[in-house]
N, C-alpha and C positions, 0 to 999 in steps of 0.2 A: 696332225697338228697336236693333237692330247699326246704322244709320245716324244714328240721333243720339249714339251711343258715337265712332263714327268722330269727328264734328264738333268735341266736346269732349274728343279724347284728347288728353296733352301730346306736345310735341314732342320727338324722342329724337335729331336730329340725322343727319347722312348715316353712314352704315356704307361701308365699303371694298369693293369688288369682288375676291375673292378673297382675304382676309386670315382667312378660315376660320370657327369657328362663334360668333354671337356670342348667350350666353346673356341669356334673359329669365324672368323671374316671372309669374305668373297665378295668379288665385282663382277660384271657383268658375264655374259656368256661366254665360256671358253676358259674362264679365269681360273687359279688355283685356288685350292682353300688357306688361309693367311700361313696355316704350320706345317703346309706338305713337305715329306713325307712325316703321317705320323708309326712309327717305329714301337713295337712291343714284342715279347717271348710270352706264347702260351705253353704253358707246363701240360693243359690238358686240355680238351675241347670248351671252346668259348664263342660268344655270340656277338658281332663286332652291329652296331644302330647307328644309324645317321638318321639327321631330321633337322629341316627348317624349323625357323623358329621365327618369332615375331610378326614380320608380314608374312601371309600364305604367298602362294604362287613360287616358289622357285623350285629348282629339282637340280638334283646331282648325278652324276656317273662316279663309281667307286672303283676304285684299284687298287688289286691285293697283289702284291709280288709284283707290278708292272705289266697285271693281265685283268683287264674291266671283268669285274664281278657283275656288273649293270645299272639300272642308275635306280635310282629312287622313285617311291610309286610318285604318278601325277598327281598335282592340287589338287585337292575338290574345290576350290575355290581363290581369287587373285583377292590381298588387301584387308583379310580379316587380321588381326589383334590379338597376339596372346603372350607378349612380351618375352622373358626371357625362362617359361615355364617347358621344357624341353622333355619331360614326360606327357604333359599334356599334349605338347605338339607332337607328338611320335603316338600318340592312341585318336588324334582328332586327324581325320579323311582328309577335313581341308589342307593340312598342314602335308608339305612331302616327304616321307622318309618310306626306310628300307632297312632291311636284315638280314645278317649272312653269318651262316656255322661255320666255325674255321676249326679246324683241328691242331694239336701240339706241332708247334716249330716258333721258328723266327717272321714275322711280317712287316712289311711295310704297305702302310696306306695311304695313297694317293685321289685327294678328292677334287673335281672342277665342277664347275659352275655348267648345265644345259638348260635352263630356262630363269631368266632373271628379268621379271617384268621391272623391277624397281630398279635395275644397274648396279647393286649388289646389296647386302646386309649380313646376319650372323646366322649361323645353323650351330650345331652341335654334333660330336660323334662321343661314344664310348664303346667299350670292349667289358664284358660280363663271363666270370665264368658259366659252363652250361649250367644249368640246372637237373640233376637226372631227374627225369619225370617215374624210375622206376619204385615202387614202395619198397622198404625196406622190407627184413624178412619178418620183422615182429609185429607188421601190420598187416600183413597175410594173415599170423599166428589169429590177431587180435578178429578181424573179419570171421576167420574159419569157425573161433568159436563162440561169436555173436549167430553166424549160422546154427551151431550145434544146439547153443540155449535156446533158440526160436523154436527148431524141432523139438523137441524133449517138450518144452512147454506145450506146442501145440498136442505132440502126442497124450500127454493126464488129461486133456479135455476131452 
């Protein structure tokens, strides 16, 4: 059923890489999200977040290329309040969201509805570039010789 949803979903146009959260509407169970597919080119590895927003309780299944990446974690909770605050709801348990590394190409994303206690409302998705968690090389430099003056100091005692 979610793959002939894919086929005939309308088109929503490319979204921005990094230009933050871009909300969508959905109804009940099964349903698409209001701007399927959403369409973007990553230059370089990027981090693609979805997350309910407003009322808790709903969850997603996500499609990258027309192959489910998987769905969003479950609520921690049905009916709590946090309006259209889309980082709070993607760091708060109750709220349901999910995340996935994608690497340099062309994507389309396809989101539907798998648990909608309320028969639909709004959620959000964006696309971030990675972040490299590696230091650069002048913060090694700077570490090595915060070590070196701790020695030397502690050695004149």
């Amino acid at each position: 059923m979610m793959m002939a949803a894919l086929a005939s979903a309308a088109y929503a146009g490319p979204i921005a890489v990094g230009e933050g959260w871009v909300e969508f509407g959905f109804d009940d169970v099964g349903s698409p999200a209001s701007g399927n597919p959403y369409t973007f080119t990553a230059l370089g590895s990027v981090v693609l977040k979805v997350t309910d927003a407003f009322l808790s309780g709903d969850r997603f299944e996500v499609f990258v290329n027309a192959v489910s990446a998987g769905e969003t974690s479950a609520p921690g909770n049905v009916g709590d309040q946090i309006g259209g605050d889309f980082d709070g709801a993607f760091a708060d348990a109750r709220w349901s969201s999910g995340m996935w590394m994608l690497g340099p190409g062309n994507y389309s994303i396809d989101i539907f509805t798998t648990v909608s206690p309320h028969g639909g409302g709004t959620a959000a998705l964006r696309v971030d570039d990675e972040v490299n968690p590696v230091p650069e090389p002048s913060t090694y430099a700077l570490f090595v010789s915060g070590i070196a003056a701790a020695l030397a100091f502690r050695r004149r005692k």
